[in-house]
C-alpha positions in Angstrom: -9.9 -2.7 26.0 -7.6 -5.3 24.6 -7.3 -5.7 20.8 -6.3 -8.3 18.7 -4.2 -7.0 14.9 -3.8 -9.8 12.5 -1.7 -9.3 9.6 0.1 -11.4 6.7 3.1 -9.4 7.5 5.1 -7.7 10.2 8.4 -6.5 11.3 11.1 -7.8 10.8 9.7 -8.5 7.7 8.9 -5.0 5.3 6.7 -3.4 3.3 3.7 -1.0 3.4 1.4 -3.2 5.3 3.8 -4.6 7.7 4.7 -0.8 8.8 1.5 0.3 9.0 0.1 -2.3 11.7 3.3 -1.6 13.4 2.6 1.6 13.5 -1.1 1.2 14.7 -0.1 -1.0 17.4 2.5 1.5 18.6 -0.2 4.4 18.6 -3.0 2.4 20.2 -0.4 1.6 23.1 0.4 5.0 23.7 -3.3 5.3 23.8 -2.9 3.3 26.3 -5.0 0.5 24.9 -4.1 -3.3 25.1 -2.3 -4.7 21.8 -1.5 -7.9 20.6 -0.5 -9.0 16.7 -1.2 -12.2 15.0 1.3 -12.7 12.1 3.3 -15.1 10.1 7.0 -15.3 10.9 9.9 -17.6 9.9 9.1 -19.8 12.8 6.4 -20.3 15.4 6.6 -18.6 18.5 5.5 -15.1 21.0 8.0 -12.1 20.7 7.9 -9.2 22.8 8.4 -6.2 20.7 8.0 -2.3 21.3 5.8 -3.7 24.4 3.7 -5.5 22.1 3.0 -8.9 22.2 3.6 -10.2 18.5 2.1 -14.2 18.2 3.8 -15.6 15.1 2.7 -18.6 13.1 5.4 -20.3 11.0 4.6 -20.1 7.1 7.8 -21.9 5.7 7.0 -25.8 5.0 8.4 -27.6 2.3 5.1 -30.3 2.6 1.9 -29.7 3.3 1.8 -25.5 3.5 -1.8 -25.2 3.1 -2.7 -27.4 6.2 0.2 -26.9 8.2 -0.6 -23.0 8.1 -3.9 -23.8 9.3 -2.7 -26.0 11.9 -0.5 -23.1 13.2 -3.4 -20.8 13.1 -5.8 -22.9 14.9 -2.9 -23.4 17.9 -1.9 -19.8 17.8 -5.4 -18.5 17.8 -6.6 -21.3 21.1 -3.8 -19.8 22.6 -4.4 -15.7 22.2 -7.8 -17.2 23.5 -6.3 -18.3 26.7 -3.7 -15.5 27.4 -4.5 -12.7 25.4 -8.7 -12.6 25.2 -9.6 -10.1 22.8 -12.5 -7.8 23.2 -11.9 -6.6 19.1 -10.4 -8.2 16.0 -9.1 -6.4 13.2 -7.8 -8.1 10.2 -5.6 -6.0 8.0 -7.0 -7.5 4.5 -8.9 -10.0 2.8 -6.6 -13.5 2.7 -6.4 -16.7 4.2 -5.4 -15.6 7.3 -8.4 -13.0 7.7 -10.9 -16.1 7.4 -9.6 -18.0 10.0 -9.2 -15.1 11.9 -13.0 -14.2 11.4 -14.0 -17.7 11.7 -12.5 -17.6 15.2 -14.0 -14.1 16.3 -17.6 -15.0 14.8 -17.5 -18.0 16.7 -16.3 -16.4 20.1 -18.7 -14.0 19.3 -16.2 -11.1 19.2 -16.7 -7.7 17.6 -14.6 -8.1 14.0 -13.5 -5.5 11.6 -11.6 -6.5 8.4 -9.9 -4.1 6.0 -10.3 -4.2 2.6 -7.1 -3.4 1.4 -7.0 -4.8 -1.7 -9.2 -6.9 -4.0 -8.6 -10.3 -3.5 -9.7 -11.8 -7.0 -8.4 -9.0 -9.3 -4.7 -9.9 -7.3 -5.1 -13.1 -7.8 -6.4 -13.3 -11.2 -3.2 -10.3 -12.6 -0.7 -12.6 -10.3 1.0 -13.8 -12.8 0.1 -10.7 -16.5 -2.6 -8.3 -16.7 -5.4 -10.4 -17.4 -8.1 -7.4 -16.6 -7.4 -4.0 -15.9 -10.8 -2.9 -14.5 -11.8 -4.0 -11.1 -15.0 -3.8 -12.1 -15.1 -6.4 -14.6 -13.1 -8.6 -12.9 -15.6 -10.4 -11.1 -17.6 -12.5 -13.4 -14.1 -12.8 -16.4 -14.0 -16.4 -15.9 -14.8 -19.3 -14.0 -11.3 -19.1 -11.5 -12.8 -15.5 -11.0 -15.9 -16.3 -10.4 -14.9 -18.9 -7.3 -12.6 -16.9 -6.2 -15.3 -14.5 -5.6 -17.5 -17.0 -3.7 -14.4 -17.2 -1.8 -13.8 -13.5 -1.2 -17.7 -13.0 -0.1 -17.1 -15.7 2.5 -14.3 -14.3 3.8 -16.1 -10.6 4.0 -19.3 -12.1 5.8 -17.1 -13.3 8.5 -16.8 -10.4 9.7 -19.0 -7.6 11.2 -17.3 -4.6 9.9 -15.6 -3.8 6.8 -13.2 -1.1 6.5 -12.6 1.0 2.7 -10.6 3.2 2.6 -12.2 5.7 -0.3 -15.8 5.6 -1.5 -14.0 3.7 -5.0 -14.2 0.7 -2.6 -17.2 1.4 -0.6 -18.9 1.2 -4.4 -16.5 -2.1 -5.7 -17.7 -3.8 -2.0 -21.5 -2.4 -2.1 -22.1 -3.2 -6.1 -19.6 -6.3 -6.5 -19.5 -8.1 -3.2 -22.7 -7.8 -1.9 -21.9 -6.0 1.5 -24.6 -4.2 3.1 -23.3 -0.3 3.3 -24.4 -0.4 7.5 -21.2 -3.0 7.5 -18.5 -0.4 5.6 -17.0 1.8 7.5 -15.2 4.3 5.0 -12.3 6.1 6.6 -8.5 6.9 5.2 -5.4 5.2 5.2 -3.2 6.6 8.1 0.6 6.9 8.7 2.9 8.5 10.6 3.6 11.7 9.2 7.2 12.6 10.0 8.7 15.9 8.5 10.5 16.4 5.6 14.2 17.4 7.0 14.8 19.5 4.0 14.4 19.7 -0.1 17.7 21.2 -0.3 19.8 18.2 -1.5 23.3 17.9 -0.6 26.1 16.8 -3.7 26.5 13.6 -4.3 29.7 12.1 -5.4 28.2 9.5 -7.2 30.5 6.4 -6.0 28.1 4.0 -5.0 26.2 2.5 -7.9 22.4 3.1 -7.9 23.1 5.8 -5.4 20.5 9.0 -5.3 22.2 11.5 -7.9 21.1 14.4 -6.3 22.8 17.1 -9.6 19.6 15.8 -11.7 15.7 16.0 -11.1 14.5 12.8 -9.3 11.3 11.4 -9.9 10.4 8.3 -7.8 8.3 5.5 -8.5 8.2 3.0 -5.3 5.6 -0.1 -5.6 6.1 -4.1 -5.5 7.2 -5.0 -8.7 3.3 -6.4 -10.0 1.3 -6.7 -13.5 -0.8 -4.0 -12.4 1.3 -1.2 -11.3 1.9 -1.0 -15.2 5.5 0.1 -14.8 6.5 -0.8 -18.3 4.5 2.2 -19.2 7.3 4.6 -17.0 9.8 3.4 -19.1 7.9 5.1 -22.4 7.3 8.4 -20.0 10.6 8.8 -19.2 11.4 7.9 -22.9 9.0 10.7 -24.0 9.9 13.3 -21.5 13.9 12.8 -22.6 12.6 14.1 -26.0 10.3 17.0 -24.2 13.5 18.9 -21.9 16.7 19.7 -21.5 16.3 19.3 -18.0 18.2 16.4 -16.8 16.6 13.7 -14.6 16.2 10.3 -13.2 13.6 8.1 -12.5 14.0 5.9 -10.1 11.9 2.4 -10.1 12.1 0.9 -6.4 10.6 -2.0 -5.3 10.7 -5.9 -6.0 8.2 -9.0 -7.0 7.8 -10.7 -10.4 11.0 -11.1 -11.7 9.2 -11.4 -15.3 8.3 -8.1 -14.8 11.7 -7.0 -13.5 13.3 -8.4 -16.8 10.9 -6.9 -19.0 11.6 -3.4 -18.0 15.2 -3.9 -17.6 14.3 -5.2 -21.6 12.9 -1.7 -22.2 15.1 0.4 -20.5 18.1 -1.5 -22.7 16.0 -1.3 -25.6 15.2 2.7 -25.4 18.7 3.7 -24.7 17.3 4.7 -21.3 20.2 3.5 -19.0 21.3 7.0 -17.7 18.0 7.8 -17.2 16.1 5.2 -15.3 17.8 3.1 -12.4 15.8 0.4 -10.5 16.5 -0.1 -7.1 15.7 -3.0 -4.9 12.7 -3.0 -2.3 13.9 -1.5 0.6 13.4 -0.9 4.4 10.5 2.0 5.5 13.6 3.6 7.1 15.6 3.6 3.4 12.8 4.2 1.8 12.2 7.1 3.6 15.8 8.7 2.7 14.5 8.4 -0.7 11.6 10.1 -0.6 13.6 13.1 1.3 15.9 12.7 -1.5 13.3 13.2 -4.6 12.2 15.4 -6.5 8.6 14.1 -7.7 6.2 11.1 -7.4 5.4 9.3 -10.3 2.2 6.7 -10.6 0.9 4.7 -13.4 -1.1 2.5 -11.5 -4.0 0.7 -13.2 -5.2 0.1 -9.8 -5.2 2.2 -6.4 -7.7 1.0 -3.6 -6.2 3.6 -1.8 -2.0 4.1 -2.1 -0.2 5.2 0.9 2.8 5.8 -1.2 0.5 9.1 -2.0 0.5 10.1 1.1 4.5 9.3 2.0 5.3 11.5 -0.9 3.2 14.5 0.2 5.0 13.9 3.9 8.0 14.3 2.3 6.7 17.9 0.0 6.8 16.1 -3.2 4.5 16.8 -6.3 2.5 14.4 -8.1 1.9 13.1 -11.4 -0.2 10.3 -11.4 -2.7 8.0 -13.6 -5.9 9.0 -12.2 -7.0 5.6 -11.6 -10.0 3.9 -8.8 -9.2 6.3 -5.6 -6.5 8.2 -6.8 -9.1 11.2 -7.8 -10.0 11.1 -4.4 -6.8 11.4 -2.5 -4.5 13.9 -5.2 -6.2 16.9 -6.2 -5.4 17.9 -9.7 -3.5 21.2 -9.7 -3.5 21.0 -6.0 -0.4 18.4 -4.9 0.4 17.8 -8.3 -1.6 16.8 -11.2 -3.8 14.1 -11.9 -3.7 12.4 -16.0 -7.1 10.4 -17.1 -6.5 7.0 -19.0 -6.8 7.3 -22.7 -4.9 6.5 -25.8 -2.3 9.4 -25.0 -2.0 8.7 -20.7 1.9 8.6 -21.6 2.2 11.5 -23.2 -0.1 13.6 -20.7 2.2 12.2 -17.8 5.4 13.3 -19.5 3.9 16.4 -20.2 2.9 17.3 -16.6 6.1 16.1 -15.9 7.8 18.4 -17.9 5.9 21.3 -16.2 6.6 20.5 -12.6 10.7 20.2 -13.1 11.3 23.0 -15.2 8.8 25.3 -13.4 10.1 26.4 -9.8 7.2 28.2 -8.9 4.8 25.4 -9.8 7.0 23.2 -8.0 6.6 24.9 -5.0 3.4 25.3 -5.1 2.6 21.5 -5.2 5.6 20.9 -2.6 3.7 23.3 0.1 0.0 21.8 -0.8 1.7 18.2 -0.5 3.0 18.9 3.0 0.2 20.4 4.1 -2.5 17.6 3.1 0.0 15.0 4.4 -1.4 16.3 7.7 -4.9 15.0 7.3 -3.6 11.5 7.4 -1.1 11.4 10.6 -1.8 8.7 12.5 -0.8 10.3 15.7 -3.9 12.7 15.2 -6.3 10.4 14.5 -6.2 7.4 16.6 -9.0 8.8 18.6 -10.9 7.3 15.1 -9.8 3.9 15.9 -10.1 3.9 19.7 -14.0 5.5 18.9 -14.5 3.0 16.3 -13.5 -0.1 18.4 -15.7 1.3 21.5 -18.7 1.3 19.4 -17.8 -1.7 18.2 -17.8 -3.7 21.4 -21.7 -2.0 22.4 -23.3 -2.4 19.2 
């Protein structure tokens, strides 16, 4: 069974996304099934990597982007025909690359699954500010939204499958995008779940600047730097906890994105005398980012949006609690008072978070309560352990 992964992004390049497909491919191969990845990549070109066969399309023009990124995927795609002949495709989201890819498969005839990994008109319309909070009512909020819709359902109907990963999708995809529920396959995000090496921190001598302080609580806040992660709003939590406890702490904002937003917070952090309490750090590689997470204390979300968020499920891995925004799927994947606790959006959400907050890092026995329960439920999404799901999936697939 040979498989074909297409994906905006892949190592070298980093983020969520590109480490999970990597980390698919690598698992399927030692499932001894056939892998290949269709990316885009600084130049165009087939790399050999992990024993995977990576096909990379060049997506740096200075003329002509839109049609000479097509052009690349055409070629690339004629050519995995040749060499590579897929018996499965599975696109890792909903974007310009997934409809050519589906274009190619439905015409070939090959078994397709496409993962809905995030909306494609609600990030599209908040590119730029938070035009509409609600998923829901994104849809129909103007007439750009309303194409791009159009353009979202064609994209979906290319393909044969469609992967959500909580029943929050299943419902946005059933009720809003007009896919039959025989085509959605609902199944978790999975990662490799590695263990925590130990919650005891070590002193820090506090040389480096931005370094990991390690004599104060850490709470972590990792996402790309976009208008709806609503990280403004950490800024006011961490302002409102200051005034809650003596305890001291840090939060930590790491990622990168809209440099608007960037500035804005660094505004607010300025403005709120928050400097030696909030430190923003720059989007890093999963193998940093990992040193961080070992290095915290708690996860922090205000998301307005979650399809799924395996940042949850990285900071259970590594025993943290959480205090999150209970927005979309995040109900689904933290239970309140079970990993950490789980605010409802309202007119006091900031106050609720700091609150919570509060509780887990003066409270030892609540904190290790949540930091047990978090590694513990981390288990349920190894990837290791469930890549049986995939290779089942991909089987039935190809005899439907």
């Amino acid at each position: 069974m040979k498989i074909l992964l297409a994906t905006g992004v892949y190592p070298p390049r980093i983020g969520g996304p590109a480490r999970q497909v990597h980390d698919l491919a690598v698992a399927l191969k030692d499932s001894n099934i056939e892998v290949a990845i269709l990316t885009f990549g600084d130049k165009s070109g087939v790399e050999e990597s992990d024993g995977i066969r990576v096909y990379y399309i060049k997506d740096k023009f200075k003329l002509f982007k839109l049609w000479r990124k097509y052009a690349g995927i055409k070629k690339m795609l004629k050519r995995i025909h040749g060499e590579f002949k897929p018996d499965v495709i599975h696109s890792n989201s909903v974007r310009f690359l997934a409809y050519w890819v589906g274009a190619y498969a439905r015409k070939n005839k090959i078994p397709s699954l496409t993962k809905y990994a995030g909306d494609f008109v609600y990030e599209k319309i908040n590119q730029n500010s938070l035009v509409v909070a609600d998923v829901e009512n994104v849809f129909r909020q103007n007439t750009k939204a309303r194409i791009l819709t159009i353009i979202e359902k064609k994209i979906l109907n290319k393909f044969d499958f469609v992967w959500a990963q909580s029943n929050y999708q299943k419902n946005i995809l059933v009720g809003h995008l007009g896919v039959k529920p025989e085509k959605i396959i609902t199944m978790p995000n999975y990662i490799n779940i590695k263990p925590r090496i130990s919650r005891d921190k070590e002193p820090s001598d506090n040389t480096e600047e931005g370094a990991i302080q390690s004599k104060r609580k850490i709470i972590l806040s990792t996402s790309r730097f976009v208008p709806w992660k609503n990280l403004e709003a950490q800024v006011f939590v961490a302002k409102k906890l200051r005034e809650l406890t003596t305890t001291p702490f840090f939060l930590y904002l790491v990622g990168g994105g809209n440099a608007e937003i960037l500035g804005r917070i660094s505004r607010l952090i300025k403005e709120n005398s928050l400097i030696n309490e909030i430190k923003i750090l720059p989007q890093v590689s999963p193998l940093e980012i990992g040193k961080i997470f070992e290095q915290a204390d708690v996860y922090l979300s205000t998301s307005l949006y979650e399809p799924f968020g395996i940042v949850f499920v990285e900071a259970m891995a590594a025993g943290l609690p959480i205090v999150a925004l209970g927005t979309c799927s995040v109900p689904e994947i933290i239970k309140d008072g079970h990993v950490g606790f789980v605010v409802k959006r309202g007119p006091n959400y900031i106050d609720y978070l700091a609150e919570r907050l509060k509780v887990v890092i003066e409270n030892e026995d609540i904190y290790e309560y949540f930091a047990r329960n978090s590694l513990k439920e981390a288990e349920k999404y190894d990837l290791k352990s469930n890549v049986g799901k995939f290779v089942d999936l991909y089987k039935k697939m190809i005899h439907v």
